[in-house]
Kinemage of the C-alpha trace (Angstrom):
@kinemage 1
@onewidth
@group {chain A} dominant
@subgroup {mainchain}
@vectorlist {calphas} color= white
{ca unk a 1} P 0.000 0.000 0.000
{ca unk a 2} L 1.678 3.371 -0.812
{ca unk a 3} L 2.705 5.374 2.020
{ca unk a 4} L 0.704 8.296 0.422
{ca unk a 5} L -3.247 6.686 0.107
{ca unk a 6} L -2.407 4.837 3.649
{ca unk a 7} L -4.095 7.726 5.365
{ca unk a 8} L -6.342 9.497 3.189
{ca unk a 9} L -10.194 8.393 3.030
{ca unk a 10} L -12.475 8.238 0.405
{ca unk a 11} L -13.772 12.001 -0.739
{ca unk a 12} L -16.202 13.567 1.285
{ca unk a 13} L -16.050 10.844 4.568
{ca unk a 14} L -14.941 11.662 7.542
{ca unk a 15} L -13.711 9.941 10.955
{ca unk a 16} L -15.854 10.832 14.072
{ca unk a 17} L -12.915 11.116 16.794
{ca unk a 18} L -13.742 10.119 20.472
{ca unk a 19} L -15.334 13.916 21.315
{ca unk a 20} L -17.815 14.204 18.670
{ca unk a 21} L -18.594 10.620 18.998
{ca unk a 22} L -20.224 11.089 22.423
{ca unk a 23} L -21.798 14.297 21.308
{ca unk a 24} L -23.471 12.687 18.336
{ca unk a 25} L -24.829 9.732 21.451
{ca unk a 26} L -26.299 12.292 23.754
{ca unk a 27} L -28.007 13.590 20.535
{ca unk a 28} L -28.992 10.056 19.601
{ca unk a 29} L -30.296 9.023 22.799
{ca unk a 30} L -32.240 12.282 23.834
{ca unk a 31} L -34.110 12.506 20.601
{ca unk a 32} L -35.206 8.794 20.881
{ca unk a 33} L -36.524 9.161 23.868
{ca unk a 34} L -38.151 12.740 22.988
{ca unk a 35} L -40.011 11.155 19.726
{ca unk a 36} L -41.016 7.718 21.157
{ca unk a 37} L -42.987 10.108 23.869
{ca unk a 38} L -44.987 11.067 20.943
{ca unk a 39} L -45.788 8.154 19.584
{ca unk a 40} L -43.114 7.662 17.342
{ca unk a 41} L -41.318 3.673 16.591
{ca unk a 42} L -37.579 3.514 15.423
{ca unk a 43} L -36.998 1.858 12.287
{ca unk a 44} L -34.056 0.335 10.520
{ca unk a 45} L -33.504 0.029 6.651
{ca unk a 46} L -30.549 -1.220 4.740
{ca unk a 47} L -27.659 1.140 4.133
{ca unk a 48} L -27.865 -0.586 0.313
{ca unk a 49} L -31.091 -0.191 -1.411
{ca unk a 50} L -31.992 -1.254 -5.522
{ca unk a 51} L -30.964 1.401 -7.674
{ca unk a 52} L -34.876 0.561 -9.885
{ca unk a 53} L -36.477 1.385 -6.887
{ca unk a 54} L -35.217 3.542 -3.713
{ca unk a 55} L -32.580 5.016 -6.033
{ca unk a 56} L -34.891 6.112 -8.986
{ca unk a 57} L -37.759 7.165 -6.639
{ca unk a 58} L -35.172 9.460 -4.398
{ca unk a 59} L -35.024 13.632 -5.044
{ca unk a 60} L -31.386 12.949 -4.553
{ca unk a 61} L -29.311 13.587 -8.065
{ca unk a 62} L -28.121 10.425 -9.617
{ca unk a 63} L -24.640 11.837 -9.760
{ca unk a 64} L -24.373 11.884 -5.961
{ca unk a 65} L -25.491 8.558 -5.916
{ca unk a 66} L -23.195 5.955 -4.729
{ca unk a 67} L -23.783 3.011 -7.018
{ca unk a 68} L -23.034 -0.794 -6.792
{ca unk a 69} L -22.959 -3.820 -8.584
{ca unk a 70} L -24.187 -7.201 -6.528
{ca unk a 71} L -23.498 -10.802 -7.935
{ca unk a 72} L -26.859 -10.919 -9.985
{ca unk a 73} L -25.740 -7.735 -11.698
{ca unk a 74} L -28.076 -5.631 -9.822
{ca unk a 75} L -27.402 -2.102 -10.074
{ca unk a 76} L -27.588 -0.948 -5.736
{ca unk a 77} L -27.248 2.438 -4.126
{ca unk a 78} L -26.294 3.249 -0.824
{ca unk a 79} L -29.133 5.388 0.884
{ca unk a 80} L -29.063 8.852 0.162
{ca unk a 81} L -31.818 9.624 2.119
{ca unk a 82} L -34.557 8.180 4.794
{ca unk a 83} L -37.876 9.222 3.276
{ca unk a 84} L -37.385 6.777 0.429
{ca unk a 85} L -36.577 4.043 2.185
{ca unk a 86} L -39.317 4.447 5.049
{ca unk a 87} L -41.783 4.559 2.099
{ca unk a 88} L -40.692 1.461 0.538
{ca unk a 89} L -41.132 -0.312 4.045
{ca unk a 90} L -44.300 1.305 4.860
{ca unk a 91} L -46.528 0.484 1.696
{ca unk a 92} L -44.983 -2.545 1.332
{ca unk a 93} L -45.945 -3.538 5.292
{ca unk a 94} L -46.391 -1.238 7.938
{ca unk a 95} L -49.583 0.460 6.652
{ca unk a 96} L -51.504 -2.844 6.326
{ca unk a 97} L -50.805 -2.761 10.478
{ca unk a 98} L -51.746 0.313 10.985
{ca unk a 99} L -52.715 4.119 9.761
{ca unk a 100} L -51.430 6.262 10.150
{ca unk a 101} L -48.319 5.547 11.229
{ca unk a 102} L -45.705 7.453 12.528
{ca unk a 103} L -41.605 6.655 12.432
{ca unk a 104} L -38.429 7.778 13.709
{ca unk a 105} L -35.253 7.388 12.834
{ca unk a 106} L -31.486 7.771 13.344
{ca unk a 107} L -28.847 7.188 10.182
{ca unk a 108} L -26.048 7.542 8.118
{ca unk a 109} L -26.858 8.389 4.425
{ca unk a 110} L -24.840 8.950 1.431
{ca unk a 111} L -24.339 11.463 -1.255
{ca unk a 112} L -20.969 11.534 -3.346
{ca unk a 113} L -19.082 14.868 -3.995
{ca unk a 114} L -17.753 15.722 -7.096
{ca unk a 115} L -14.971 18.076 -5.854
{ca unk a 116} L -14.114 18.264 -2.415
{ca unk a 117} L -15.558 21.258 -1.010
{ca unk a 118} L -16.069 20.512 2.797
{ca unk a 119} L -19.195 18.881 2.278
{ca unk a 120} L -19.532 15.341 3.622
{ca unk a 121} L -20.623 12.778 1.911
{ca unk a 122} L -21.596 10.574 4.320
{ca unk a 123} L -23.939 12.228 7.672
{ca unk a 124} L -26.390 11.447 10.105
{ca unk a 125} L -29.976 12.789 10.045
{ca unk a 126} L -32.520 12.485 12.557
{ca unk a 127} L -36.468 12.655 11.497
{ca unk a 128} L -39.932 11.243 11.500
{ca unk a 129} L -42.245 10.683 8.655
{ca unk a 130} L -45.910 10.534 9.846
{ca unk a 131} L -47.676 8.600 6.869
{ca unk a 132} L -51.384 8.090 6.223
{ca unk a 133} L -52.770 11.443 7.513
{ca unk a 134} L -53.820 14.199 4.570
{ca unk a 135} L -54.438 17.017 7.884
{ca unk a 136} L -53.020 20.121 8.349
{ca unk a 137} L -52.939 19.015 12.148
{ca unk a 138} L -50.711 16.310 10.743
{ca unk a 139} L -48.503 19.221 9.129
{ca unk a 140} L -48.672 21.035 12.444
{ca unk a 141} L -47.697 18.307 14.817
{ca unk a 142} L -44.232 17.655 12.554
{ca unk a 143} L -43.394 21.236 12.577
{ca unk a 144} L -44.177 21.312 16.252
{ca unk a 145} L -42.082 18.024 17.083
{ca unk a 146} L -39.391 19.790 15.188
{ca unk a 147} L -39.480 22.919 17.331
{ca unk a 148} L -40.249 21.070 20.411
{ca unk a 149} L -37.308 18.342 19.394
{ca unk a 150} L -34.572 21.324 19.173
{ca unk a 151} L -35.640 22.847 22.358
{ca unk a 152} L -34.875 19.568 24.288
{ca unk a 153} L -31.504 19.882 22.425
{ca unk a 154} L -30.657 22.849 24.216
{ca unk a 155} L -31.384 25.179 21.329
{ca unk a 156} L -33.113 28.116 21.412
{ca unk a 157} L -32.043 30.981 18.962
{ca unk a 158} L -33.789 28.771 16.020
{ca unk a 159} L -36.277 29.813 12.880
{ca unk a 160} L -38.577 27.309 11.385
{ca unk a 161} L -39.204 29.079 7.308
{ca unk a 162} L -42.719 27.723 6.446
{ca unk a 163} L -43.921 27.753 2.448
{ca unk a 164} L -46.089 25.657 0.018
{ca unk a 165} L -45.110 24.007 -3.204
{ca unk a 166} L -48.413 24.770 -4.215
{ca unk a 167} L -48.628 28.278 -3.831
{ca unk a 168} L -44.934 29.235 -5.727
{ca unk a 169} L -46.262 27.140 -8.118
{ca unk a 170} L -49.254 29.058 -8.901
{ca unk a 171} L -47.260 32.505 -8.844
{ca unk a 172} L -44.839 31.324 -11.143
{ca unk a 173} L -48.159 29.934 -13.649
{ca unk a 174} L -49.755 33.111 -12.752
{ca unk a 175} L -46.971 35.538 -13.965
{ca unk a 176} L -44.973 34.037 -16.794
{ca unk a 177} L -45.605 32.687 -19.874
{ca unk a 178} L -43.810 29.234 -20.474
{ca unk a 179} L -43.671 26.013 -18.553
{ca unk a 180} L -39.968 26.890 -19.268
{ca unk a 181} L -39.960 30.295 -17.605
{ca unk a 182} L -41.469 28.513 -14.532
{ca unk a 183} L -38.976 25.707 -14.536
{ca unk a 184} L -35.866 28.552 -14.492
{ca unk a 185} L -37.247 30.523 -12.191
{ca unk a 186} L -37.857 27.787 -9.962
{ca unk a 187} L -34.425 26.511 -10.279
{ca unk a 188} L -33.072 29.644 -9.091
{ca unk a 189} L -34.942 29.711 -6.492
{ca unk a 190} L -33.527 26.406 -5.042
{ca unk a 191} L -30.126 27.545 -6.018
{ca unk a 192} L -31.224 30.889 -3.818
{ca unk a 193} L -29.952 33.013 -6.278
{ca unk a 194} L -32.236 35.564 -5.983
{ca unk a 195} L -29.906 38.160 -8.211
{ca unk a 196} L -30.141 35.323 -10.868
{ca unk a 197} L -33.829 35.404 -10.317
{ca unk a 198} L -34.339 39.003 -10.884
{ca unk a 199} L -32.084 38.726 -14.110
{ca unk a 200} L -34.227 36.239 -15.339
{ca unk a 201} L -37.348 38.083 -15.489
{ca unk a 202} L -35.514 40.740 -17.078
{ca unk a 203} L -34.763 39.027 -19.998
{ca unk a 204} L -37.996 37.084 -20.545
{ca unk a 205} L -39.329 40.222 -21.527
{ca unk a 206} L -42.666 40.020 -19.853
{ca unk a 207} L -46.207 42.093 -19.796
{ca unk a 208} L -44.867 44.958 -17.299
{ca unk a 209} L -47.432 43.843 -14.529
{ca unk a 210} L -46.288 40.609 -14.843
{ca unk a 211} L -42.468 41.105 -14.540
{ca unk a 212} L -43.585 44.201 -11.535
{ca unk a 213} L -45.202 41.505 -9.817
{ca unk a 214} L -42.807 38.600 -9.826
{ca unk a 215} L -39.553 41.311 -8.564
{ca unk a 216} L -41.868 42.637 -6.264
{ca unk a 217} L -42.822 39.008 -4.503
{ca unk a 218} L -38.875 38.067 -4.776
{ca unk a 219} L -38.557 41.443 -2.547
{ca unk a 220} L -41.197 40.653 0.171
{ca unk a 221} L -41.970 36.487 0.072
{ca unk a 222} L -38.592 35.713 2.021
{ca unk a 223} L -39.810 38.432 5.348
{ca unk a 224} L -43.726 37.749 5.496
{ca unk a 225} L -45.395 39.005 9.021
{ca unk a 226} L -48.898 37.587 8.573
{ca unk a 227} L -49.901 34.869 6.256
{ca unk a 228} L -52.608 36.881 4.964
{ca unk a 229} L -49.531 39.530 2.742
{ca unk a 230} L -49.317 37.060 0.101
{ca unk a 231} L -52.670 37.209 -0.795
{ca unk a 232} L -52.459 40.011 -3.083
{ca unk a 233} L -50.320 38.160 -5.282
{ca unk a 234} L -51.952 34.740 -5.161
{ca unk a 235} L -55.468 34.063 -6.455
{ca unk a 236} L -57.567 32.109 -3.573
{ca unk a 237} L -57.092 28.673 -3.695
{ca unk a 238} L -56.850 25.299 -1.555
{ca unk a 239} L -53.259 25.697 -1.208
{ca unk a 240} L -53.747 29.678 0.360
{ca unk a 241} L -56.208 28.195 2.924
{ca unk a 242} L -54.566 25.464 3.800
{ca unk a 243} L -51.236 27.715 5.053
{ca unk a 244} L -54.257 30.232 6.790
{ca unk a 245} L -54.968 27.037 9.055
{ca unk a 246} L -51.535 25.782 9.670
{ca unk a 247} L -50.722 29.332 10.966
{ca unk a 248} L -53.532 29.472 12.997
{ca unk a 249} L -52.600 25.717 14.504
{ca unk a 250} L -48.747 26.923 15.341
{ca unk a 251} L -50.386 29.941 16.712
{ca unk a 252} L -52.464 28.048 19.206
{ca unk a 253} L -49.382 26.157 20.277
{ca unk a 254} L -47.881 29.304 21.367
{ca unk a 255} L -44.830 28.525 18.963
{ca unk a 256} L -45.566 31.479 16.504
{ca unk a 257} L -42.162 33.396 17.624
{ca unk a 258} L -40.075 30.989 16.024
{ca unk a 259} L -42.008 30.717 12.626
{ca unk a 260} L -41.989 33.098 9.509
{ca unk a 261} L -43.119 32.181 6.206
{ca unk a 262} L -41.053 32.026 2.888
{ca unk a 263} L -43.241 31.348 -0.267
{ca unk a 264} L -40.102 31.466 -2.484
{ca unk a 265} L -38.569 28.314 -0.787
{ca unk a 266} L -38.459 25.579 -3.210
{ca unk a 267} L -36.435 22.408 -2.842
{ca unk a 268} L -34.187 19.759 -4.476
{ca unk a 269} L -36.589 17.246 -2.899
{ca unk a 270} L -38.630 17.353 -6.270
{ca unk a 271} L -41.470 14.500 -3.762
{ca unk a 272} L -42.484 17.321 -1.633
{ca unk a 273} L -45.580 18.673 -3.350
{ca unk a 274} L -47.307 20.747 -0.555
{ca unk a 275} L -45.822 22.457 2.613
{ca unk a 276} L -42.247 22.728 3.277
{ca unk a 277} L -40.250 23.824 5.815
{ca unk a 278} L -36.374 24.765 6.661
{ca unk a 279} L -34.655 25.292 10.263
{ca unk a 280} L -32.430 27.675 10.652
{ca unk a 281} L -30.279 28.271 13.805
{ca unk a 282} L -27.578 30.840 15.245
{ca unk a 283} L -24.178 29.091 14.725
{ca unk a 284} L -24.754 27.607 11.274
{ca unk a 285} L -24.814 29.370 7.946
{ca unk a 286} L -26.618 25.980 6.442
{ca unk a 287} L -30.394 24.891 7.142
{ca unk a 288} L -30.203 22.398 10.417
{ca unk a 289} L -33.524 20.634 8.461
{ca unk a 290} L -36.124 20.285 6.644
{ca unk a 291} L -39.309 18.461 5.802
{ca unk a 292} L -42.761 18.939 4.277
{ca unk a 293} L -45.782 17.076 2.619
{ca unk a 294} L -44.703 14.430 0.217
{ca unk a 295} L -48.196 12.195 -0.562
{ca unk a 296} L -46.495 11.852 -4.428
{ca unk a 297} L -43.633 9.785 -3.103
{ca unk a 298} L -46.190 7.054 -1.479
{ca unk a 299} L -47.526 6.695 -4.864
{ca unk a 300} L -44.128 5.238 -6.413
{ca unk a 301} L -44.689 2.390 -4.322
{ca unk a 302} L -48.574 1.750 -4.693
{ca unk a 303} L -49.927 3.662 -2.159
{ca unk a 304} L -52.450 7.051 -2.409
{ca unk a 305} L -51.827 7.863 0.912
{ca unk a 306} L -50.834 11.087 2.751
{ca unk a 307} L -47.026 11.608 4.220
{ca unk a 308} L -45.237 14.550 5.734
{ca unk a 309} L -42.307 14.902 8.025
{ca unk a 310} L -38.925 16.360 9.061
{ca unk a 311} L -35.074 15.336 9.039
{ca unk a 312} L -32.363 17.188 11.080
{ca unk a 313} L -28.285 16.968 9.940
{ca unk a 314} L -26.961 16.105 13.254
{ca unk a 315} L -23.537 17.511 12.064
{ca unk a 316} L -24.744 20.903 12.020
{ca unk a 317} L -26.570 20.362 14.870
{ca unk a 318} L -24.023 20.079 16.794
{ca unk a 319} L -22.235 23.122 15.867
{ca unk a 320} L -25.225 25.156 16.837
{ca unk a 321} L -25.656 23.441 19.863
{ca unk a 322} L -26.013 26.457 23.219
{ca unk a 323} L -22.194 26.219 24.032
{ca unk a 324} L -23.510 25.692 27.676
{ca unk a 325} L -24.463 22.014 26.868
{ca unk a 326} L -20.107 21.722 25.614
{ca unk a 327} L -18.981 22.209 29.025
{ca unk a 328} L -15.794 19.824 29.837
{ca unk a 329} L -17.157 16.819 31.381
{ca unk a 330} L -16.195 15.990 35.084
{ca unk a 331} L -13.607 13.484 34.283
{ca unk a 332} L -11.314 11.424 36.773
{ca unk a 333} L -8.120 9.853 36.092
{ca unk a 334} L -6.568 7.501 38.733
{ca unk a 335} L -2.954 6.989 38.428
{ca unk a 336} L -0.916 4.117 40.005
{ca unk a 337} L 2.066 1.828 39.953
{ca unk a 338} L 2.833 -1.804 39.134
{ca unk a 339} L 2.951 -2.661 42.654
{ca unk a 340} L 0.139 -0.500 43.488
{ca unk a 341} L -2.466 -2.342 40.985
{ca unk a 342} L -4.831 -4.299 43.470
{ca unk a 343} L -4.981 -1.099 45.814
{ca unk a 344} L -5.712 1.283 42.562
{ca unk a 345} L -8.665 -1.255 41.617
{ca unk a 346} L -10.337 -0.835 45.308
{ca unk a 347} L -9.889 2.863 44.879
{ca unk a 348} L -11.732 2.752 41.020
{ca unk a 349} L -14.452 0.925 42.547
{ca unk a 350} L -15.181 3.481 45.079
{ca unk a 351} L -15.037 6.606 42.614
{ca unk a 352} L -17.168 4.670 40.049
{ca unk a 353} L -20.058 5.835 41.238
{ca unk a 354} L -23.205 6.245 38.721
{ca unk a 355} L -22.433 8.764 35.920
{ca unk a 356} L -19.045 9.549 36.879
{ca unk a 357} L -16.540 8.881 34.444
{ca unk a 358} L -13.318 7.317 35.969
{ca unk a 359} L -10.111 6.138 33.883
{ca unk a 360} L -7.417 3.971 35.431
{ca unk a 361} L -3.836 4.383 33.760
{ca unk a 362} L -0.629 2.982 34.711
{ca unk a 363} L 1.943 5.902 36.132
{ca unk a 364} L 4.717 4.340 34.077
{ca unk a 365} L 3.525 4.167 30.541
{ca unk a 366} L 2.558 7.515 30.019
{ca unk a 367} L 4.971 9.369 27.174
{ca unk a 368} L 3.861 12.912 28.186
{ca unk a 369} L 2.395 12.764 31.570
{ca unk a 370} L 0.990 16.584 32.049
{ca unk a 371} L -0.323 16.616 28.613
{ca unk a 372} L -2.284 13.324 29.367
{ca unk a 373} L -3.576 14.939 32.652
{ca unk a 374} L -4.798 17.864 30.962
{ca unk a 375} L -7.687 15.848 29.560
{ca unk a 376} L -9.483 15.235 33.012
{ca unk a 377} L -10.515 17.543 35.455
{ca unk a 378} L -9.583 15.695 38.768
{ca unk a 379} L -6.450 13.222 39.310
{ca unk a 380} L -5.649 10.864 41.763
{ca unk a 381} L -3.109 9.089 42.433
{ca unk a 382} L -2.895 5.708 44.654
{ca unk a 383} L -0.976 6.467 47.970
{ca unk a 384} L -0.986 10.126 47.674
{ca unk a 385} L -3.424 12.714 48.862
{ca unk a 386} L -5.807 13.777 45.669
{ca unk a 387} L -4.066 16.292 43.472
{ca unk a 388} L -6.932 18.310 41.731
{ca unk a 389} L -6.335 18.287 37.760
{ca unk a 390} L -5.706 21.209 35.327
């Protein structure tokens, strides 16, 4: 093996060093038992999914799919995302149980990088899909187990961006004059390139009212107050009354503070076809989340059933995380000699009370004892008086 490739990974993955590791566990184990509170069942799917199926039916770009070959010649992808997977298992099983249903999970899922660009391609998202429910009060309890979620986290400087598929859609129908037009403009918009946007309608040389109307909305969809100042340049429809209600529902649970609405967000995740949401958070310039109503994805896989829900990158997570909750840990280190082994065992056992972490280290092997030490915050050592750490 050269000398050169011995320590270099793959492009885009990452090691998870010791630190983060238990960071990413806390995470793991308060949100599980946050969501199975609410009524929500872990699930498990396979890290490799068929290509015909999960890996066609995903929003995810096929060139950040990781592909595979199996023994049959089956063309396999490693997951790129949780929604697909979860729908698979659901209309092929779970919804003959019961509906609806609602899910958690916890994984790792893949998307390859073309150039390496800091992005990994390989990252844990947390999320629930609630699946067989066409409410808005099935909107409103995923945006609210969302909020509520990040809260237990420790967050609280955090914006949930609410929009609707269905209502961009109609303003881009509304005021241009090509399926075409509609499919740039919406492209921009996922791009967020909101100069690009405004370029755009320049050059499609639109009716002035029309082109007026559309630079106007780019200026004042992204910082709506009230639900009710897009209505001037939406037509009343299904879609309009729909978002009314849900604001009405987050109202009631007292979480309106953290909401605004955002009917230029448009996603990548072509399956969400109604309400969608982002989470933003002080200490990240990326969105911590997102979800939204996807009842087209079901469909793929037989079913005509409603679906919405939420995923959260745990990697940014964690960097947003109140820097209160990355205090040092209490940490002891007990330090002893070859002779002193069976008497440095009795003295572990009585500092090993619940929750305290305790580490017992021979005196002797340690290359650089005081920058060892420097990683615990109390150290003892057998047949000396305790020596508080650094």
């Amino acid at each position: 093996m050269s000398s050169i490739k011995m320590f270099e990974k793959p492009l885009g993955m990452r090691d998870t060093f010791p630190q983060i590791f238990e960071k990413v566990e806390a995470v793991r184990n308060t949100g599980r038992e946050f969501l199975c509170r609410r009524g929500y069942e872990f699930i498990k799917t396979p890290a490799v999914e068929y290509f015909d199926t999960v890996g066609k039916a995903s929003a995810i770009a096929n060139a950040q799919l990781f592909k595979l070959v199996d023994g049959q010649g089956n063309t396999l992808v490693l997951r790129p995302d949780m929604t697909t997977p979860i729908a698979r298992v659901a209309t092929s099983k779970l919804l003959k149980e019961m509906i609806p249903l609602r899910l958690a999970y916890f994984a790792s899922v893949f998307r390859a990088q073309e150039a390496e660009g800091g992005r990994p391609a390989e990252f844990d998202q947390m999320g629930i899909e609630l699946i067989g429910d066409n409410s808005v009060y099935a909107d409103a309890e995923v945006i609210v187990t969302a909020m509520e979620l990040l809260k237990q986290l420790g967050l609280t400087k955090f914006k949930v961006t609410i929009g609707h598929a269905g209502i961009l859609n109609c303003i881009l129908q509304d005021y241009t004059e090509s399926i075409e037009q509609q499919n740039i403009l919406r492209t921009l918009l996922v791009q967020r390139n909101y100069v690009g946007f405004e370029d755009a309608v320049e050059s499609f040389d639109l009716p002035k009212t029309k082109s007026d109307a559309l630079l106007q909305f780019i200026e004042e969809a992204m910082h709506l107050k009230e639900i009710q100042d897009i209505e001037k340049y939406v037509r009343k429809n299904d879609a309009l009354e729909y978002m009314q209600q849900l604001a009405k529902l987050l109202e009631m649970a007292n979480l309106a503070d953290y909401v605004a609405f955002d009917f230029t967000l448009s996603s990548h995740m072509s399956y969400y076809t109604g309400m969608l949401f982002e989470v933003f958070a002080t200490g990240s310039g990326f969105p911590l989340g997102n979800g939204g109503r996807y009842d087209g994805l079901l469909e793929v896989f037989g079913s005509k059933v409603g679906a919405t829900g939420f995923s959260i990158r745990v990697d940014r997570l964690l960097e947003t995380i109140d820097a209160q909750s990355h205090e040092r840990q209490e940490a002891t280190v007990v330090l002893f000699e070859e002779e002193q082994f069976e008497a440095a065992l009795t003295k572990v056992q009585t500092l090993r009370v619940p929750g305290k972490q305790v580490t017992l280290q021979l005196r002797s092997s340690l290359v650089d004892e005081e920058a060892f030490l420097a990683h615990f915050t109390e150290v003892v050592v057998v047949g000396q008086e305790d020596v508080d750490g650094e």
